[in-house]
Phi, psi and omega in degrees: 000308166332298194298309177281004162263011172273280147353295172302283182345286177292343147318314200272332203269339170286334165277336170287344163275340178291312172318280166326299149343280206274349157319304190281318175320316194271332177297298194295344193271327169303303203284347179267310197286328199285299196278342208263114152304000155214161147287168188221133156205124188043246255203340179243177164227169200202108151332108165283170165329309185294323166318308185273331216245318208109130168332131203212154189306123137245136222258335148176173175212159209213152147236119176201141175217156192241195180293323198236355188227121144245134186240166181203118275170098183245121210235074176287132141281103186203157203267340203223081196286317183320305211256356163279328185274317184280017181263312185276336162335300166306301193313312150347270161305313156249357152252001171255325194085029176290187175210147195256135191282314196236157198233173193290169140259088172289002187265007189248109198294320200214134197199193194235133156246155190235086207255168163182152205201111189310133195281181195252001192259140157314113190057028186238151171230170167252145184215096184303157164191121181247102144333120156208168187210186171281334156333299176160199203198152190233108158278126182243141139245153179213132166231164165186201175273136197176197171176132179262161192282120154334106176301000000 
């Protein structure tokens, strides 16, 4: 009887430690995308949010790459979503060299903006698509194959 609450004991305390691992691993994986001045995908980079607006709640984040997309999926809380979005648009649009595909709706609680930007990778693009409501907005980057016309 002894052995076997030893045994539990120890079952419960290696898992309350894998659990704390892995808490503290996601906290620290948050708190580096919450500071980071660009996003990264793959050989490119893309001015975050957080550069231009300033920090802001995130609320998730997804990774994910198939054979032909890699993609990444950031997800904010902000008080002021209108005025967030339109500083990195601009911000975008004129020092990064995005072209803008889909433009705000302000007239739309909730609506798609739309960015894109020939990759520093051969035949490849980048493609923003920003989610928002009055809540906040989830910025996808995506690259994959592909190409915009030379301005």
């Amino acid at each position: 009887m002894h052995k076997t609450r030893k045994i539990i004991l120890t079952i419960v305390i290696s898992c309350l430690a894998i659990g704390i691992l892995t808490c503290g691993i996601l906290f620290f994986t948050l708190k580096n995308i919450a500071n980071a001045d660009q996003y990264k995908l793959g050989n490119d980079t893309v001015t975050s949010i957080k550069a231009v607006v300033d920090k802001r709640k995130i609320t998730s984040i997804s990774t994910e790459t198939s054979t032909y997309v890699q993609s990444k999926s950031i997800t904010y809380k902000s008080n002021s979503v209108l005025e967030d979005l339109e500083k990195y648009i601009s911000h975008l649009t004129k020092k990064d060299g995005f072209t803008l595909l889909k433009n705000i709706d302000s007239s739309q609680v909730s609506s798609v903006i739309q960015l894109g930007k020939n990759s520093r990778d051969p035949k490849q693009i980048i493609v923003i698509t920003i989610t928002y409501d009055s809540f906040g907005y989830t910025v996808t980057l995506q690259k994959g194959e592909g190409s915009l016309p030379m301005p």
